[in-house]
BALOBA-1460 file (C-alpha; in Angstrom, 3 decimals):
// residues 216
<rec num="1" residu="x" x="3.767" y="22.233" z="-17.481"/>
<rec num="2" residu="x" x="4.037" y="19.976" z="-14.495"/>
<rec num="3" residu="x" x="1.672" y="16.839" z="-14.777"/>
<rec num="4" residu="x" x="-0.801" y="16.250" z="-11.370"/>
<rec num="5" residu="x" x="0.104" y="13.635" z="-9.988"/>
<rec num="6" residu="x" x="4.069" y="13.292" z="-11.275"/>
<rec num="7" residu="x" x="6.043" y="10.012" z="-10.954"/>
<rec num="8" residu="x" x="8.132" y="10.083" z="-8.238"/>
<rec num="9" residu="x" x="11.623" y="10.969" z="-8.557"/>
<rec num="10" residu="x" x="15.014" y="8.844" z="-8.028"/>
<rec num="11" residu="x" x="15.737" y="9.627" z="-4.800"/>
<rec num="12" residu="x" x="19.251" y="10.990" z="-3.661"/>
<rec num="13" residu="x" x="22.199" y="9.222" z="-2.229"/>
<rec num="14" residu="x" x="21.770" y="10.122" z="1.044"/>
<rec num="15" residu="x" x="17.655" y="9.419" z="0.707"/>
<rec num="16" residu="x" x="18.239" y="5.743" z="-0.723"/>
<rec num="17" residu="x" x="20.902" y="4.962" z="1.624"/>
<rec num="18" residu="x" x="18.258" y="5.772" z="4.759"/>
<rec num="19" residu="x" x="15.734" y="3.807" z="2.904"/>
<rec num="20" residu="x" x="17.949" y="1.270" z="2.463"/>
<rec num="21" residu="x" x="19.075" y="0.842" z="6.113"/>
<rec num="22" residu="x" x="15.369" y="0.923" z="7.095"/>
<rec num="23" residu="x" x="14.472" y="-2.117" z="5.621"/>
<rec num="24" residu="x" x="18.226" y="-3.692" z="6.254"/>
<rec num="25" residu="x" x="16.753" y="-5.815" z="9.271"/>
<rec num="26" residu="x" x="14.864" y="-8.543" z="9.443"/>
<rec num="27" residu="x" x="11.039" y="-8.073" z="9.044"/>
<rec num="28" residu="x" x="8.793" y="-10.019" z="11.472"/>
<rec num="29" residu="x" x="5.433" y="-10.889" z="11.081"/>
<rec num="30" residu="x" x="3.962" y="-9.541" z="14.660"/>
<rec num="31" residu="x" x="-0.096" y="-10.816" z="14.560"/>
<rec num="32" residu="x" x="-3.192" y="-11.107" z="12.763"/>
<rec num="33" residu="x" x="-5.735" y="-8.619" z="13.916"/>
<rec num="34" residu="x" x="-9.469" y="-9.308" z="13.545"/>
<rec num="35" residu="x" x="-10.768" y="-6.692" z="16.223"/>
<rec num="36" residu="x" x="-9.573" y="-3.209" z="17.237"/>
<rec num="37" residu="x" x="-8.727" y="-4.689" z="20.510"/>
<rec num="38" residu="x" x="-6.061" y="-6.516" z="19.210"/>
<rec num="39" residu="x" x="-4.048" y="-3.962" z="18.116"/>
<rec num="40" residu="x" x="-0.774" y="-4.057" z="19.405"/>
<rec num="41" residu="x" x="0.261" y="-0.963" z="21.541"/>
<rec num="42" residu="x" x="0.793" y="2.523" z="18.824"/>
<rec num="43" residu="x" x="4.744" y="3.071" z="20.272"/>
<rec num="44" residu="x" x="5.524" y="3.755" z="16.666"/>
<rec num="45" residu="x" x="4.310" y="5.202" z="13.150"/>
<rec num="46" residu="x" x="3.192" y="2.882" z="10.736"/>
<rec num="47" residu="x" x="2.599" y="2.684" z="7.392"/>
<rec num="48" residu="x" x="-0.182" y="0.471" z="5.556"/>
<rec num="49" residu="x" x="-0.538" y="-1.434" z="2.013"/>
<rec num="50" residu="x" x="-4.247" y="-1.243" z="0.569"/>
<rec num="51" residu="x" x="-4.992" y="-3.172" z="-2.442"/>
<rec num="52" residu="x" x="-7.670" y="-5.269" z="-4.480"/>
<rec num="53" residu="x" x="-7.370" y="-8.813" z="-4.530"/>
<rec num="54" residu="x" x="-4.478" y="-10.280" z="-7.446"/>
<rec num="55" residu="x" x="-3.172" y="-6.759" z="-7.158"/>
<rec num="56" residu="x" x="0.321" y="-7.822" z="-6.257"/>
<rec num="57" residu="x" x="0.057" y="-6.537" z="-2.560"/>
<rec num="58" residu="x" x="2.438" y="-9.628" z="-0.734"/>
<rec num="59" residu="x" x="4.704" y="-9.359" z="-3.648"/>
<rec num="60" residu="x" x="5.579" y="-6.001" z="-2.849"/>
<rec num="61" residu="x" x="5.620" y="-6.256" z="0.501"/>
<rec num="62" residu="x" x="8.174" y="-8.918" z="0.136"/>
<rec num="63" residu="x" x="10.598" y="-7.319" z="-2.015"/>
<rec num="64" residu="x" x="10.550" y="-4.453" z="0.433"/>
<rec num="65" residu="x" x="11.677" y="-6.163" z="3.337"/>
<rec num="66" residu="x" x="13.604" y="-8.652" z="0.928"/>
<rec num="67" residu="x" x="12.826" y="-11.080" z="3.072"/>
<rec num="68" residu="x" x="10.533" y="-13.830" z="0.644"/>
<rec num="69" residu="x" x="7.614" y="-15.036" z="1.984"/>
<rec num="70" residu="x" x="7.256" y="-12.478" z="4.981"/>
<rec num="71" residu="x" x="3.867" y="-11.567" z="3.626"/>
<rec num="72" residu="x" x="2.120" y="-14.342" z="2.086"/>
<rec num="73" residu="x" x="0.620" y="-14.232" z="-1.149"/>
<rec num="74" residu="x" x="-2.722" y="-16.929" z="-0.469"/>
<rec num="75" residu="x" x="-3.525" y="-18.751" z="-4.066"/>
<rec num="76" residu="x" x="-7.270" y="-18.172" z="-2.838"/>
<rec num="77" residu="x" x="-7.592" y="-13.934" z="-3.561"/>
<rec num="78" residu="x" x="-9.367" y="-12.579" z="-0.394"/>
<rec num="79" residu="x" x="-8.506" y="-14.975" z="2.115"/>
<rec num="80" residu="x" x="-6.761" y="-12.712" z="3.816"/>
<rec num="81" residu="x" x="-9.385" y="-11.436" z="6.511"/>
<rec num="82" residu="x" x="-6.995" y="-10.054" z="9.093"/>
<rec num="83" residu="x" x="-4.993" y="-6.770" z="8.989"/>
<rec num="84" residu="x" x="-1.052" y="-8.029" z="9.833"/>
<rec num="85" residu="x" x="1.522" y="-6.770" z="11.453"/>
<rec num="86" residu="x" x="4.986" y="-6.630" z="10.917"/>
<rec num="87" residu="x" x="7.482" y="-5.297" z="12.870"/>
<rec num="88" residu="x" x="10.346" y="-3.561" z="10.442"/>
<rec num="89" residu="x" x="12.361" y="-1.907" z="13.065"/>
<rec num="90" residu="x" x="11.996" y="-0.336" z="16.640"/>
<rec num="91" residu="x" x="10.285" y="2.734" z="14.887"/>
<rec num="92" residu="x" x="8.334" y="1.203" z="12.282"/>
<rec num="93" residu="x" x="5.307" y="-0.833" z="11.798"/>
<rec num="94" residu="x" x="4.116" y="-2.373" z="8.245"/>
<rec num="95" residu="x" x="0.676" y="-2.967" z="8.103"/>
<rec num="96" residu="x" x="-1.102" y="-5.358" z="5.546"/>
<rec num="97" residu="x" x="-4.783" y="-4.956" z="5.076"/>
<rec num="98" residu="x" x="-6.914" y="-7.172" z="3.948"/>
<rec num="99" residu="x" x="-7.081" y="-7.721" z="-0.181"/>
<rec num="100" residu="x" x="-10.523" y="-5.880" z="-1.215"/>
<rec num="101" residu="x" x="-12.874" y="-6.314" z="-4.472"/>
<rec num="102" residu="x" x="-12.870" y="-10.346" z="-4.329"/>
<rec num="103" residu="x" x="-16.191" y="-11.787" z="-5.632"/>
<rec num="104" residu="x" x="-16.462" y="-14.979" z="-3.654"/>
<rec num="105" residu="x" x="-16.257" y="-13.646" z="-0.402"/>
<rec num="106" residu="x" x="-19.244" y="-14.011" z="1.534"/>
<rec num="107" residu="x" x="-21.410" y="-10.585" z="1.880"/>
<rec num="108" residu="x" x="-21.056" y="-10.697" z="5.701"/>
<rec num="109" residu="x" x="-17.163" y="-11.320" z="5.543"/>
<rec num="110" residu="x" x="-17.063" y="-8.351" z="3.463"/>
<rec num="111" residu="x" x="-19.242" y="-6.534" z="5.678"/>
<rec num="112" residu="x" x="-16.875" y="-7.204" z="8.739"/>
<rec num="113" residu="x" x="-14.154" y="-6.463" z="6.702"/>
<rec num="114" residu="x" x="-15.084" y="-2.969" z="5.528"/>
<rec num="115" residu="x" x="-16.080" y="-2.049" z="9.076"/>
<rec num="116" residu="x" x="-12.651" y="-3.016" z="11.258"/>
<rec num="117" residu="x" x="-10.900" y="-1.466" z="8.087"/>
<rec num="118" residu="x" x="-13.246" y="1.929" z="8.941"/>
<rec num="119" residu="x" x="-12.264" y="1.653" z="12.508"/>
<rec num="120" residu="x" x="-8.797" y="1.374" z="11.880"/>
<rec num="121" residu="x" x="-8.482" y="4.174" z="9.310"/>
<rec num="122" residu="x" x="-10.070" y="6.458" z="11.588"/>
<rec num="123" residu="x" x="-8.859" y="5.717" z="15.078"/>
<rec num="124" residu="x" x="-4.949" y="4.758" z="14.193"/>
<rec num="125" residu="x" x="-2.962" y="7.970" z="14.988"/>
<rec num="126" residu="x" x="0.262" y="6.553" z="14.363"/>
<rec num="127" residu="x" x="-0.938" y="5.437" z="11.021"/>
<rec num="128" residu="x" x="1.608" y="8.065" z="8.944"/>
<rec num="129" residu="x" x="0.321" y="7.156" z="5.329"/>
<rec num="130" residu="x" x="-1.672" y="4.438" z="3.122"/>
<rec num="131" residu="x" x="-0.261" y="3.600" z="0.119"/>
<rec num="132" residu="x" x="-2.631" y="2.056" z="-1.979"/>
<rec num="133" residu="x" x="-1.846" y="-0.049" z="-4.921"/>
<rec num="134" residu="x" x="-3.020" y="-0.084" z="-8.262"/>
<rec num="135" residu="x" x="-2.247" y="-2.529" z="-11.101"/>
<rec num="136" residu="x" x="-0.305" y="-1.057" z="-13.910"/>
<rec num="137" residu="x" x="-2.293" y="-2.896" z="-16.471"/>
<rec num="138" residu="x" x="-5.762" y="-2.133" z="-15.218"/>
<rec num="139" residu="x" x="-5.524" y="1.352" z="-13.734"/>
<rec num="140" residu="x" x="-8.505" y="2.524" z="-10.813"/>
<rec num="141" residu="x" x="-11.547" y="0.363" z="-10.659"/>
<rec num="142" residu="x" x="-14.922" y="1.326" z="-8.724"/>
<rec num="143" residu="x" x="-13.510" y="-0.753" z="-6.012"/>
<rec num="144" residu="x" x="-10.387" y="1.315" z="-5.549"/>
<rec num="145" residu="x" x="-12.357" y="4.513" z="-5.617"/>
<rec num="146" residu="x" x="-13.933" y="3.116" z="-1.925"/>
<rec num="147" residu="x" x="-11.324" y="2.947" z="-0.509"/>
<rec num="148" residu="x" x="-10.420" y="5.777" z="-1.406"/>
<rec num="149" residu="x" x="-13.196" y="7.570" z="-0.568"/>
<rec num="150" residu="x" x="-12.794" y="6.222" z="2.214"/>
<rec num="151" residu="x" x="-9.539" y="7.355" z="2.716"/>
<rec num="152" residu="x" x="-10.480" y="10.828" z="2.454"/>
<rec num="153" residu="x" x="-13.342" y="10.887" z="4.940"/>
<rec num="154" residu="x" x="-10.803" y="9.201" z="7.660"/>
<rec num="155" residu="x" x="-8.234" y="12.060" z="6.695"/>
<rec num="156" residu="x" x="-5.145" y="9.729" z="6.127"/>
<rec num="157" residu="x" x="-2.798" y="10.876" z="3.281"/>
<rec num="158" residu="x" x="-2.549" y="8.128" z="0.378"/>
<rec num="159" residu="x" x="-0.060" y="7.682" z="-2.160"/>
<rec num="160" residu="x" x="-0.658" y="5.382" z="-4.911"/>
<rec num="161" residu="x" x="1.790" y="2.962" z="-5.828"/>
<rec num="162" residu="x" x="1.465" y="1.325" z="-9.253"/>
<rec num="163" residu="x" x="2.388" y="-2.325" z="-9.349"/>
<rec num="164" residu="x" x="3.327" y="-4.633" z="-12.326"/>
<rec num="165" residu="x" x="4.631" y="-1.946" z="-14.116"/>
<rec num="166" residu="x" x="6.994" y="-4.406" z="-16.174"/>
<rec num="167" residu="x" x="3.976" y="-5.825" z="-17.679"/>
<rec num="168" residu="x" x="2.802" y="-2.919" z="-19.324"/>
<rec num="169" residu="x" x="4.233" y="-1.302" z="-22.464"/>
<rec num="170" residu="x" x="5.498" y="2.495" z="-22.577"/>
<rec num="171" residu="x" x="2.612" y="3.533" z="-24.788"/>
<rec num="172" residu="x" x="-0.273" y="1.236" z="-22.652"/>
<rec num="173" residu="x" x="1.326" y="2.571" z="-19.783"/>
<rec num="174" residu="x" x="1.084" y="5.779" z="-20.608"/>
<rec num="175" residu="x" x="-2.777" y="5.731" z="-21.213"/>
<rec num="176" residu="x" x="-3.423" y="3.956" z="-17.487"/>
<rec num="177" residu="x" x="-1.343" y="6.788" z="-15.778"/>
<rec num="178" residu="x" x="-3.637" y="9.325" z="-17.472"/>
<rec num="179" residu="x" x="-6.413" y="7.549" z="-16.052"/>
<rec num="180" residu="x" x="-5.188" y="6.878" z="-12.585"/>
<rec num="181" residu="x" x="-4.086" y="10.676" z="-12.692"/>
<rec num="182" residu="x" x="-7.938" y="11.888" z="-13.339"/>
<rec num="183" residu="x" x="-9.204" y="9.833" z="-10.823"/>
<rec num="184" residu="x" x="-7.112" y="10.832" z="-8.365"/>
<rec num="185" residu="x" x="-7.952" y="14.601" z="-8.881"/>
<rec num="186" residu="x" x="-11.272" y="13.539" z="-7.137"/>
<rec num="187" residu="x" x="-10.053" y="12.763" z="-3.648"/>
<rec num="188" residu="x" x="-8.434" y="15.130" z="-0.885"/>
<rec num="189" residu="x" x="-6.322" y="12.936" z="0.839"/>
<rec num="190" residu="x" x="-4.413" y="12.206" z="-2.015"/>
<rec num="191" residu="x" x="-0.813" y="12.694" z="-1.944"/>
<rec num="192" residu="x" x="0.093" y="14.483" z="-5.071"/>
<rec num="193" residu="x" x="2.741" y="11.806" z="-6.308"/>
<rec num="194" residu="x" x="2.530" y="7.962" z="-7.782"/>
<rec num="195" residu="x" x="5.469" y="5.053" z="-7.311"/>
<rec num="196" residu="x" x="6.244" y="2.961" z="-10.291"/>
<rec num="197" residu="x" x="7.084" y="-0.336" z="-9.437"/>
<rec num="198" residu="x" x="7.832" y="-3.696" z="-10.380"/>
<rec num="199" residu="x" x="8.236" y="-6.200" z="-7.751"/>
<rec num="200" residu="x" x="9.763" y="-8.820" z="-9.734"/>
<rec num="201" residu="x" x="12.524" y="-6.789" z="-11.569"/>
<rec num="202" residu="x" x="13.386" y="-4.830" z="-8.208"/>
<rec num="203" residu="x" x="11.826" y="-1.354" z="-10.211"/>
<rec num="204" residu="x" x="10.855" y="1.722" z="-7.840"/>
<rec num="205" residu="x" x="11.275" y="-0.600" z="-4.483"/>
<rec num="206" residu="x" x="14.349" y="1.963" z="-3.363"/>
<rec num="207" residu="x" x="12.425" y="5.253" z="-3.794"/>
<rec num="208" residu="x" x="9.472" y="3.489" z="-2.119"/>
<rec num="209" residu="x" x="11.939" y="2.384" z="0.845"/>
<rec num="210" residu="x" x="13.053" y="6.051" z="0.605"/>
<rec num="211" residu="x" x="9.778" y="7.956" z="0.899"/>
<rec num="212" residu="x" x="8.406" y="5.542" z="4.010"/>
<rec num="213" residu="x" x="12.199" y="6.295" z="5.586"/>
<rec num="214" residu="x" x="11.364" y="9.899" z="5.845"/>
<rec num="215" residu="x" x="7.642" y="10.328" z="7.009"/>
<rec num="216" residu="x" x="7.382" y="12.368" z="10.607"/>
């Protein structure tokens, strides 16, 4: 019987080798964007990285361009109140958005936060998929379920990437993925498959390299 929600497969030589010539150039960090108006012009798709704060979000971004430090991981969680921009290649934008689910931030920081992410969501047409990441070791909290949610009522396809997953043990592991998977069941604009990964031992970054190389 076929689990909901199956781990994504090793991609094939010819899939890994067009991931891997994706992200063969330099990454560059475009802008900051506080305001829809500063959005640079939609001349190609893009892809975007959701996450709660600590989640591991910059990490991964980083060993997907392997360029270190192109995204930068702030030792204050939630600083981050802009969505970036990088530029990956002439047909490819990667788009960080701002870490969610921090305590200290100021109510009305949050506030402003939740509505340019709502505007973006909804009025980004070259936005080709969110890929929202969850911690292996804590699985979906109620803060991951908004955006979610959110997710869904803006129609853009997410697939859930689980970070940290070298942290975990097999039979832990196993346990979160059963949770993540029920959750998951709830929401209509999820994509019916979860990444592995583990920035820091290099785990699942060539399948995820794989699966951006080959959205329409």
């Amino acid at each position: 019987m076929q689990l909901p929600f199956p781990l994504a497969e090793e991609p094939d030589t010819f899939a890994l080798e067009t991931g891997r010539k994706l992200f063969a150039g330099q990454s560059e960090f475009l802008k900051g964007v506080v305001a829809m108006s500063g959005l640079p012009p939609a001349d190609r798709i893009e892809v975007c990285f959701a996450g709660r704060s600590n989640v591991g979000k910059s990490s991964l971004i980083n060993a997907l361009t392997g360029t270190k430090g192109v995204a930068r991981a702030s030792n204050t969680p939630g600083r981050t109140q802009e969505i970036n921009f990088f530029v990956q290649s002439p047909e490819l934008y990667l788009v960080d958005l701002p870490g969610y689910g921090y305590a200290n931030a100021p109510l009305a920081v949050v506030e402003k936060w939740q509505k340019l992410l709502k505007q973006y969501l909804s009025g980004r047409q070259t936005l080709r998929r969110a890929f929202v990441l969850i911690d292996s070791r804590h699985g979906v909290k109620s803060v991951d379920e908004e955006i979610m949610s959110l997710l869904d009522s803006a129609a853009v396809t997410f697939q859930v990437v689980m970070t940290k997953a070298d942290k975990v043990k097999e039979k832990d592991r196993a346990k979160v993925l059963e949770q993540v998977r029920a959750a998951l069941s709830k929401h209509a604009a999820a994509y019916p498959e979860l990444v592995l990964t583990s920035s820091e031992k290099g785990d699942g970054i060539a399948t995820l390299r794989s699966i951006i190389a080959h959205l329409d």
